[in-house]
ROGUNU-685351 format. One record per atom (N, C-alpha, C, O): x negated, y, z negated; atom name; residue number from 1. Coordinates in steps of 0.05 Angstrom, whole numbers. Example, Ala and Ser with C-alpha at 12.3 -4.5 7.8 and 13.67 -1.06 7.14 Angstrom:
! residues 2
      c1      c2      c3  atom    n
    -264    -114    -156     N    1
    -246     -90    -156    CA    1
    -264     -66    -156     C    1
    -285     -66    -169     O    1
    -257     -45    -142     N    2
    -273     -21    -143    CA    2
    -258       1    -157     C    2
    -268      23    -161     O    2
! end
This chain:
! residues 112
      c1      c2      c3  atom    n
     105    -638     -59     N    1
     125    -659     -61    CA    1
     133    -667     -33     C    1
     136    -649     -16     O    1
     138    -691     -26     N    2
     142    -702       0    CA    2
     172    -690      -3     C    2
     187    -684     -21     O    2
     172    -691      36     N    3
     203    -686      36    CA    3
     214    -713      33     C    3
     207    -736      39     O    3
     242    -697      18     N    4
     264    -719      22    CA    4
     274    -732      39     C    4
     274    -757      39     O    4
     284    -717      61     N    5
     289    -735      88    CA    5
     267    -756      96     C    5
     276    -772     113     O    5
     240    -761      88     N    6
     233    -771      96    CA    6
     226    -803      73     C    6
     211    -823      74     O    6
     242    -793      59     N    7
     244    -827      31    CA    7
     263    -837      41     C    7
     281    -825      53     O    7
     262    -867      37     N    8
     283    -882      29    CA    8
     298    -886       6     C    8
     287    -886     -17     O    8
     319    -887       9     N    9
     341    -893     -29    CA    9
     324    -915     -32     C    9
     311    -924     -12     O    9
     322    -927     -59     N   10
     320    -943     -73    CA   10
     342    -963     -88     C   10
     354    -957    -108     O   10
     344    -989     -75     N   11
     371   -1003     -92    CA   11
     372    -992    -121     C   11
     351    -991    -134     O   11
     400    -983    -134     N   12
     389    -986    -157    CA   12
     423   -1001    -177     C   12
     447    -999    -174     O   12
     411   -1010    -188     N   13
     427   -1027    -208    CA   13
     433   -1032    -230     C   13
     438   -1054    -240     O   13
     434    -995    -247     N   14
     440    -991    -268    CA   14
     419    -993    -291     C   14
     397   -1001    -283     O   14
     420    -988    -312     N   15
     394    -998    -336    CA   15
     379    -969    -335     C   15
     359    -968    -349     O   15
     384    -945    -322     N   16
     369    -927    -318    CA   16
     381    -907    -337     C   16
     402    -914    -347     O   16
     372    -881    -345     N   17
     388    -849    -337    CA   17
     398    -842    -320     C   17
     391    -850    -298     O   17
     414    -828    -321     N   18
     419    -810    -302    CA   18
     397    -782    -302     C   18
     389    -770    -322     O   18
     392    -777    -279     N   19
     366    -749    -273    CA   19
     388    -732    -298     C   19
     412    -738    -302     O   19
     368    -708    -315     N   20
     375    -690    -332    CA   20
     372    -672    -323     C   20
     354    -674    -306     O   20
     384    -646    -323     N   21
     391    -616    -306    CA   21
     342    -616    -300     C   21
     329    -617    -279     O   21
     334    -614    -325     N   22
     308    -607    -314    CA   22
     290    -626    -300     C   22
     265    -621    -297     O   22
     302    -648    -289     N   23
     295    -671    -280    CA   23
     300    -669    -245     C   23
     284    -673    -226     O   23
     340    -659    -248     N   24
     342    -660    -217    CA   24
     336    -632    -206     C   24
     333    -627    -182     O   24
     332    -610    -228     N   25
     329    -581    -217    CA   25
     309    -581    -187     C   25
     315    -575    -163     O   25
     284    -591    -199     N   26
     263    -586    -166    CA   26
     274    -601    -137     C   26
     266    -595    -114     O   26
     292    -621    -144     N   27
     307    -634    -126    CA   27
     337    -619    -102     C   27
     343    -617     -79     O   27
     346    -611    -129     N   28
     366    -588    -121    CA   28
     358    -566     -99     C   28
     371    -561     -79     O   28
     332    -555    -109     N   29
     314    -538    -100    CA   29
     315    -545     -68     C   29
     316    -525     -53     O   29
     314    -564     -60     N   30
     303    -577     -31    CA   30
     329    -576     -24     C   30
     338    -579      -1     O   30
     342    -571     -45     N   31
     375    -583     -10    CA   31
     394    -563     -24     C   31
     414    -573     -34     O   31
     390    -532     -24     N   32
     394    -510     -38    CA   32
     431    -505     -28     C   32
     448    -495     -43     O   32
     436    -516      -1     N   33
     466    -511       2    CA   33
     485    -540     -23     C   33
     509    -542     -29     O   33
     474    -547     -28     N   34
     483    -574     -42    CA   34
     499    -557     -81     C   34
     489    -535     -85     O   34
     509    -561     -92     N   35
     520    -556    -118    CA   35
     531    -583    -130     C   35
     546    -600    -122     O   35
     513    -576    -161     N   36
     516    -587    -180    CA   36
     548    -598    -194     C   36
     555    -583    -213     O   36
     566    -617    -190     N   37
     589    -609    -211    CA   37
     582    -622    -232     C   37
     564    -639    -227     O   37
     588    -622    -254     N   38
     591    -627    -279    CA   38
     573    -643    -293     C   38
     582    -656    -313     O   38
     539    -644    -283     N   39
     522    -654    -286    CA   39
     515    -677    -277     C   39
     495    -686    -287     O   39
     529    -692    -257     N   40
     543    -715    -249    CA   40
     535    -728    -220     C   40
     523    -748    -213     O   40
     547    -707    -208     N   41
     545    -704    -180    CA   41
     538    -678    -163     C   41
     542    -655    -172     O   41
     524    -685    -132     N   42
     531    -660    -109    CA   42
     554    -654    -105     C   42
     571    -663    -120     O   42
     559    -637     -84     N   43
     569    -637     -66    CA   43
     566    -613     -43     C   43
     556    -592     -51     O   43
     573    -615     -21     N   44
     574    -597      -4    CA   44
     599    -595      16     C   44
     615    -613      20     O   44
     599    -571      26     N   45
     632    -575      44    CA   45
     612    -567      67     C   45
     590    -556      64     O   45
     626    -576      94     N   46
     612    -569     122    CA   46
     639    -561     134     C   46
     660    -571     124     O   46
     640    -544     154     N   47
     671    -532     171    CA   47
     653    -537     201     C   47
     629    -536     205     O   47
     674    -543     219     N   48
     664    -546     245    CA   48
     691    -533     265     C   48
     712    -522     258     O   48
     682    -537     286     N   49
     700    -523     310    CA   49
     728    -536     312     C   49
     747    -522     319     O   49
     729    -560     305     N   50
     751    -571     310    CA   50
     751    -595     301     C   50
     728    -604     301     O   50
     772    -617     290     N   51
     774    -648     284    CA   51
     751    -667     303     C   51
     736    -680     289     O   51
     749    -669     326     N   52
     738    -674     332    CA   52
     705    -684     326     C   52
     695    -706     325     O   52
     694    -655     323     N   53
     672    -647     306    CA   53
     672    -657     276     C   53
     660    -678     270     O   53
     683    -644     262     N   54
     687    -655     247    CA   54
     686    -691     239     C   54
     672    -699     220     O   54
     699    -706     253     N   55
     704    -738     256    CA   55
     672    -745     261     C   55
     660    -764     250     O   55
     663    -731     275     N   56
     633    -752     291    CA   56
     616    -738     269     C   56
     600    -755     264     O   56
     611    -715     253     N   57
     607    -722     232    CA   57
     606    -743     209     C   57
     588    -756     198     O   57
     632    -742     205     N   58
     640    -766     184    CA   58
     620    -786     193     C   58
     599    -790     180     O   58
     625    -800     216     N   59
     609    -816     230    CA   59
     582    -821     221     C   59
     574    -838     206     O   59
     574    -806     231     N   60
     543    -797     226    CA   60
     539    -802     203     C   60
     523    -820     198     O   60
     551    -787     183     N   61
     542    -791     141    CA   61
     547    -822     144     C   61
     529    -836     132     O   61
     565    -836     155     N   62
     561    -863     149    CA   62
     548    -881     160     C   62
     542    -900     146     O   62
     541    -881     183     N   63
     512    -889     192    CA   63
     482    -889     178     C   63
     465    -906     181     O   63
     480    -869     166     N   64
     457    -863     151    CA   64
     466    -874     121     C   64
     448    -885     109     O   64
     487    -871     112     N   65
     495    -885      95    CA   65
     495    -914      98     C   65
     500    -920      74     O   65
     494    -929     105     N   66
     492    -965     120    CA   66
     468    -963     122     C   66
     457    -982     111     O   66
     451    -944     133     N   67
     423    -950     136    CA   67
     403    -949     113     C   67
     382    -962     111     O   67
     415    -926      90     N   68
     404    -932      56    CA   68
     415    -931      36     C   68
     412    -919      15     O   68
     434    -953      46     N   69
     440    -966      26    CA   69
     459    -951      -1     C   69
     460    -961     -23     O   69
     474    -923       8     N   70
     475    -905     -19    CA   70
     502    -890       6     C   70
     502    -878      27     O   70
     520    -901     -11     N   71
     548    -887       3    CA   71
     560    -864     -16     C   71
     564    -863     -40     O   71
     566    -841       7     N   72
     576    -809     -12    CA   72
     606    -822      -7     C   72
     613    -840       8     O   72
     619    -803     -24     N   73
     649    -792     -22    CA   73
     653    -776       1     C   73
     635    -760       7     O   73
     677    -778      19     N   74
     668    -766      44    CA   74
     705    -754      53     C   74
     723    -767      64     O   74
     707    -729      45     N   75
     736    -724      55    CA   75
     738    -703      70     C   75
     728    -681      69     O   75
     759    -717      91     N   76
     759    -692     115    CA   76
     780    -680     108     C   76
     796    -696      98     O   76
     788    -657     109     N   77
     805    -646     100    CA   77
     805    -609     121     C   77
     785    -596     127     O   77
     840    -603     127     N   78
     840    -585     138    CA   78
     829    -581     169     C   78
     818    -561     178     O   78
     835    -604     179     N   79
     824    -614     207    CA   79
     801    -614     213     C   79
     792    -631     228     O   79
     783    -586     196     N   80
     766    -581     213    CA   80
     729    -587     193     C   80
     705    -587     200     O   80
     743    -592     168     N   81
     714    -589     139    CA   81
     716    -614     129     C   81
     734    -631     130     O   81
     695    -614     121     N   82
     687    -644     110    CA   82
     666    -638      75     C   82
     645    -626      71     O   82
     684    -651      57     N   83
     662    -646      39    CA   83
     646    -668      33     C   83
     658    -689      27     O   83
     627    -669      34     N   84
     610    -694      10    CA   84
     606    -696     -12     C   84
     601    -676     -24     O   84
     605    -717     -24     N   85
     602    -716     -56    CA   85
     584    -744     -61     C   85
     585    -768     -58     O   85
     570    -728     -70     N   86
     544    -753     -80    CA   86
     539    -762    -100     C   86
     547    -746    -116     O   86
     527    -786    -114     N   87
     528    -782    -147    CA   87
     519    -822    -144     C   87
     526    -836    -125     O   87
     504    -831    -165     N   88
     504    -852    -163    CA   88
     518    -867    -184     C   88
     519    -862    -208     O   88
     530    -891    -166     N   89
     557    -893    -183    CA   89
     539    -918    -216     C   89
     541    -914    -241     O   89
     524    -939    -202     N   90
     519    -947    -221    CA   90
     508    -941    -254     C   90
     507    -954    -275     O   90
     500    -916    -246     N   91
     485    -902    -280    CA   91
     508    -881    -281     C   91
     510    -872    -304     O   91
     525    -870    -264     N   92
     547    -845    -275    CA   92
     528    -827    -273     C   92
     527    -810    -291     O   92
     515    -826    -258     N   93
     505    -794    -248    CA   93
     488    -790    -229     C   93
     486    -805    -210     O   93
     476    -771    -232     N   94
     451    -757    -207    CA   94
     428    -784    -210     C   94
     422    -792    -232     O   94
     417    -795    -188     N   95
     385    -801    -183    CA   95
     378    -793    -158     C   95
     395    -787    -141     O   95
     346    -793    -156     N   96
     340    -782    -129    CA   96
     350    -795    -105     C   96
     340    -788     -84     O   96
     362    -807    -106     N   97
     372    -823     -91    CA   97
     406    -806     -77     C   97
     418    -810     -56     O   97
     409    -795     -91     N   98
     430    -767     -89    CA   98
     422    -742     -63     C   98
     435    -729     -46     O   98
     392    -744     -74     N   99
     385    -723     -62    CA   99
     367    -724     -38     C   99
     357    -705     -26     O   99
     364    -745     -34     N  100
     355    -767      -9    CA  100
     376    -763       7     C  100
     370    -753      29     O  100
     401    -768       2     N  101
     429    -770      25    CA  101
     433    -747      33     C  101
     437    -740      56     O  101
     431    -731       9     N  102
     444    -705      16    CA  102
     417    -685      38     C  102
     425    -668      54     O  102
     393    -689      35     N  103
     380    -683      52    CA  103
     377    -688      76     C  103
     369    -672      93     O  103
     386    -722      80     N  104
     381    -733     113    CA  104
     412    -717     122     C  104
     414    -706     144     O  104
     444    -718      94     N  105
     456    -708     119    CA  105
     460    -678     122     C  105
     479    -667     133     O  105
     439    -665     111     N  106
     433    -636     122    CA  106
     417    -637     143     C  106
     421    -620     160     O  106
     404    -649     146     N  107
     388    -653     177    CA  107
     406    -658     202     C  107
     405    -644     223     O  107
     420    -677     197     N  108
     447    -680     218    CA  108
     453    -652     225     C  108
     451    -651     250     O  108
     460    -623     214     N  109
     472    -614     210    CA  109
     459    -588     229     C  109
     468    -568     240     O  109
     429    -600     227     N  110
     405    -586     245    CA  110
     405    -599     265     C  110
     388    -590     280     O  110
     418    -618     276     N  111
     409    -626     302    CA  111
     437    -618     313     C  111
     433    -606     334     O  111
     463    -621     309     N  112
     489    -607     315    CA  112
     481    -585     338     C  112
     498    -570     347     O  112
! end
């Protein structure tokens, strides 16, 4: 299976499914710090040294976010953590397109 980081999202504009637990499982697989809530969505929390850090993060998820097209939920919280939350809004749930974001911004997270 190709890596994720290296796809593009796909516009998408509803008319679909949402991925089913045995659909997004091998996906999950690839971006293993990432969790499932309620069949729906990611998410992940990141903690850094300081607000600072933290902020040029944020940054960053949204840059790559503008660049495909597929914007997370993004709250900084506690000066120093940031969670993400992914999910595609047009179908109400998971597509690979979830797990596309959540992989480029684990890569960020490798170059830190």
């Amino acid at each position: 299976m190709e890596m994720l980081s290296e796809k593009k999202c796909v516009p998408c504009e509803g008319g679909v499914d949402p991925l089913t637990p045995d659909e997004y499982k091998p996906y999950l697989d690839m971006v293993e710090h990432w969790t499932v809530i309620d069949d729906k969505r990611i998410e992940r929390e990141f903690s850094f040294q300081n607000f600072a850090g933290a902020l040029a993060f944020v940054n960053e998820i949204g840059k790559i976010a503008e660049e495909e097209g597929h914007h997370p939920d993004i709250f900084l919280h506690d000066y120093k953590k940031v969670k993400a939350s992914l999910w595609t809004h047009a179908i109400g749930g998971l597509s690979i397109n979830d797990f596309i974001m959540a992989s480029k911004i684990d890569r960020i997270t490798m170059i830190e």
